[in-house]
N, C-alpha and C positions, 0 to 999 in steps of 0.2 A: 504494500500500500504506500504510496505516495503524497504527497501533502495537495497534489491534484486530483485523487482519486472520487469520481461520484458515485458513493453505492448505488446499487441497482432498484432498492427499494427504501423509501420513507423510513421501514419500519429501522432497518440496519441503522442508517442513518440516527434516527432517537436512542437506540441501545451503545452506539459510538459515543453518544452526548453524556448518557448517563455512566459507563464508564470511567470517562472524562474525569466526571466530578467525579467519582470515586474515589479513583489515584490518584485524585488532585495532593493529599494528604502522603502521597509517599506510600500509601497502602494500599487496599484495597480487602477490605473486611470482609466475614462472613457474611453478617447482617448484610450489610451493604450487596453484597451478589446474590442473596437469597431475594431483597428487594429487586434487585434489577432482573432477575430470572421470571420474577411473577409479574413484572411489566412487561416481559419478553413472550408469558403466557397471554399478556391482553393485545400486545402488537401484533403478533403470529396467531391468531385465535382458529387456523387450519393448522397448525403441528399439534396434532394430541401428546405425542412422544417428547416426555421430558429429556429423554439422552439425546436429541433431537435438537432441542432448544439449550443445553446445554454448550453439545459444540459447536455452534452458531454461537453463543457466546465465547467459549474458550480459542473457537476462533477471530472473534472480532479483538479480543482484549491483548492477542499474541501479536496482531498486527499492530494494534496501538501503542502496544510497547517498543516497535521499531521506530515510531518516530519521538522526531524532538517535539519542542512547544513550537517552537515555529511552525515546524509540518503541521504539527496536532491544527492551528487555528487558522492556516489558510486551507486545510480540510474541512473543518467546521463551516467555513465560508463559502467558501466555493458549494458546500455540500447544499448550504440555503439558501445560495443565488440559484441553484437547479430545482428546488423543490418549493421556495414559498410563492410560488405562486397558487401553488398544486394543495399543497396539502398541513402546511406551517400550522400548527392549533399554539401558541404560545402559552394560554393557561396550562394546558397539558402539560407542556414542557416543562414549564416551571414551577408545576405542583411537584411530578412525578421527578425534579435533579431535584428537589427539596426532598421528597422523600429518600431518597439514596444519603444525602448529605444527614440524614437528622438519623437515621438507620442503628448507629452503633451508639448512639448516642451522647455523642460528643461532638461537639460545630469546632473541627479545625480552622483557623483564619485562611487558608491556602483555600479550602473549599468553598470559605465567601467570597475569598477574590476571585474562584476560578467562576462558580455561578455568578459575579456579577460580569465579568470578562464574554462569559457565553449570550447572558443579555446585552451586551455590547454589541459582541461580531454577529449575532441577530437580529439587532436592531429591538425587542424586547422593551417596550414601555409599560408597567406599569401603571394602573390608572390608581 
């Protein structure tokens, strides 16, 4: 994966985002993957098979680990200049990296900066 790379689908796309915020902390917890597995079960609602939805994650999170931040955010970007026209739901978004973030329950400052970083390269306004 490349810092140009445009998933093929929305969903991959969101499960990259929520990742994101995950490792933002240097980690990536249990909580925190057990959360993003059961959003992966509402984005993918045609994979019944949990091992299924697993490696679809274990492969999105191996990619993500080859890039840098840089890569990482002109990914991010590029990935939502191809899709908000289409299908961008930002509440969505920003409930569901809030639930990854609050997951293990502890708010690292890196995952604030990174969730507001992602409302950034999204364009993301709060009302």
């Amino acid at each position: 994966m490349n810092k140009h790379h445009i998933f093929d689908q929305y969903q991959e796309f969101i499960i990259f985002l929520l990742i994101h915020v995950g490792n933002s902390d240097f980690s990536l917890k249990g909580a925190e993957i057990e959360v993003i597995l059961a959003k992966m079960e509402d984005y993918f609602p045609d994979i019944d098979d949990m091992d299924e939805l697993r490696n679809e994650f274990v492969n999105i999170q191996d990619e993500y680990e080859e890039l840098n931040d840089s890569d990482i955010n002109h990914l991010i970007y590029h990935n939502y200049l191809n899709f908000r026209d289409k299908q961008i739901n930002a509440v969505r978004i920003l409930n569901d990296l809030q639930e990854v973030i609050m997951a293990d329950g502890l708010i690292h400052e890196r995952e604030t900066k990174t969730f507001e970083s992602i409302k950034k390269l999204l364009d993301i306004r709060e009302n």
